[in-house]
C-alpha positions as a printed NumPy array, in Angstrom:
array([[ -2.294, 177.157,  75.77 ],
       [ -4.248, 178.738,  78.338],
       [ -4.6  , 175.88 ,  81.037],
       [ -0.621, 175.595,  80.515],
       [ -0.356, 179.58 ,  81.247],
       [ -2.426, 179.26 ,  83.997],
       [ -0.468, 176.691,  85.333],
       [  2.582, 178.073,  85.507],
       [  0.923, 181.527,  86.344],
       [ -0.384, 179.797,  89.694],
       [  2.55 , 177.34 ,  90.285],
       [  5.231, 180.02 ,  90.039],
       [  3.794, 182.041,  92.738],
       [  2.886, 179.134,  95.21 ],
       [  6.099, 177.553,  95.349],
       [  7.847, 180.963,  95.681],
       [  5.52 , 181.115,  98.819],
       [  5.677, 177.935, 100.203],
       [  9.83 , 177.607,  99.777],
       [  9.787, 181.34 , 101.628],
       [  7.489, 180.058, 104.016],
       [  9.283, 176.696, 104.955],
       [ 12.832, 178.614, 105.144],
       [ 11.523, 181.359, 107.107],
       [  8.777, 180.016, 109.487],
       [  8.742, 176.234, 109.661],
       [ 12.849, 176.544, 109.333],
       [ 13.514, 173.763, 106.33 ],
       [ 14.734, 175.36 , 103.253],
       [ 14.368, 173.502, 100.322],
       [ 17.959, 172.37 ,  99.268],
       [ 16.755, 171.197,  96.06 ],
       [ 14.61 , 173.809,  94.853],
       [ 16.42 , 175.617,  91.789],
       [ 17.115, 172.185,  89.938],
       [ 13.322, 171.548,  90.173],
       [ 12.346, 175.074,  89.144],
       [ 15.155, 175.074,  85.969],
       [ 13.322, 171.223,  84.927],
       [ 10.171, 173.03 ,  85.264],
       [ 10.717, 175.754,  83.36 ],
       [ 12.496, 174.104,  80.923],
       [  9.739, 171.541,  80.38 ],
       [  7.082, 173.982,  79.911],
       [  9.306, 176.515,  77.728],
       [  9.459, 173.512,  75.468],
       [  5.854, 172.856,  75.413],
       [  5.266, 176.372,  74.238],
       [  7.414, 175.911,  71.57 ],
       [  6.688, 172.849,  70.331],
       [  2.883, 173.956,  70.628],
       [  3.708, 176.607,  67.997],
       [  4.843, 174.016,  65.536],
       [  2.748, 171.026,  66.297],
       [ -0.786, 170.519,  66.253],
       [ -2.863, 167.237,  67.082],
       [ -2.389, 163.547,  68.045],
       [  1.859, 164.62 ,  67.405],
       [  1.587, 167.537,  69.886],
       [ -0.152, 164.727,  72.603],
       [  2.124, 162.221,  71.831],
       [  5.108, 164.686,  72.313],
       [  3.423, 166.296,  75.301],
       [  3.184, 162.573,  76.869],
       [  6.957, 161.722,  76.47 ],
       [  7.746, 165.364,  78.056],
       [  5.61 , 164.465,  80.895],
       [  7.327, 161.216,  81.096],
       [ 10.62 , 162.968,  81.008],
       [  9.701, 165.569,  83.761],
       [  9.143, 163.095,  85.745],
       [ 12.08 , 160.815,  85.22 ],
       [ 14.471, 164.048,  85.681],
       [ 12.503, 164.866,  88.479],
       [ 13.257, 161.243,  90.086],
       [ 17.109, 161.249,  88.994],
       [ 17.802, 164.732,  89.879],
       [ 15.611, 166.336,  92.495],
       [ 14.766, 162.925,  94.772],
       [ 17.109, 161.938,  97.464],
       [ 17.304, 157.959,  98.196],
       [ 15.119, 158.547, 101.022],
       [ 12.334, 160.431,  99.329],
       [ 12.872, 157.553,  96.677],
       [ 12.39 , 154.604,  99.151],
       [  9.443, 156.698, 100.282],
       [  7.666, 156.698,  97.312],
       [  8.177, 153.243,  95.664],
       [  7.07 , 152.484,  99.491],
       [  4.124, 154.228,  99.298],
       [  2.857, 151.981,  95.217],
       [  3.935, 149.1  ,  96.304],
       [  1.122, 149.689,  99.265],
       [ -1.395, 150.856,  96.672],
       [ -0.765, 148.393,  94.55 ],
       [ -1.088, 145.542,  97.414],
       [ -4.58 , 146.926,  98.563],
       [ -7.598, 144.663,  97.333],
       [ -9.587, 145.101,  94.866],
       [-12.484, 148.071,  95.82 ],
       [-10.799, 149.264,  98.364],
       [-10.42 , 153.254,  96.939],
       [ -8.508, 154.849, 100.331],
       [ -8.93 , 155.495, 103.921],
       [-11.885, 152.929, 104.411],
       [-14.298, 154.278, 101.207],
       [-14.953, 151.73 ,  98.677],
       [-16.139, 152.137,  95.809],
       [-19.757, 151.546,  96.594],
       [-19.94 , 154.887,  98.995],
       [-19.004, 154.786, 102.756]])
């Protein structure tokens, strides 16, 4: 339980700062911000609970399918068609890279 209060400890605070920080300075808000925050909260609210009553490989296997769900609401509810283009974009050009290649002209073997 600790890594998931420090989590949400350190996330809270940094996107409070960077949405204040992109409204105010850099002049995008972010349009989309409370449905993220209420899917966030609401995914680790249920992790706490469920934490209390589980214990194990069912508390993993639970925890997996709520990651899998954060993510999926995430996609259907927070992502615009554009950020979702971006995105299958952006594995489809991972996926197409040869074999060794790890990023930016590193392979695997050291530069």
């Amino acid at each position: 339980m600790g890594l998931a209060y420090t989590f949400i400890l350190s996330y809270a605070p940094q996107v409070l700062v960077g949405a204040v920080y992109s409204a105010v300075v850099l002049g995008v808000p972010f349009k989309k911000m409370g449905p993220l925050l209420a899917i966030s909260v609401l995914a680790f609210g249920s992790v706490v609970a469920l934490n209390r009553v589980l214990h194990g490989t069912p508390l993993l296997a639970v925890g997996c399918i709520l990651i899998l769900l954060l993510v999926a609401s995430e996609w259907i509810w927070v992502c615009d068609e554009g950020e979702r283009a971006e995105v299958i974009s952006r594995c489809l050009t991972f996926l197409r890279q040869p074999p060794g290649i790890v990023g930016a002209g590193v392979t695997a073997g050291g530069n």
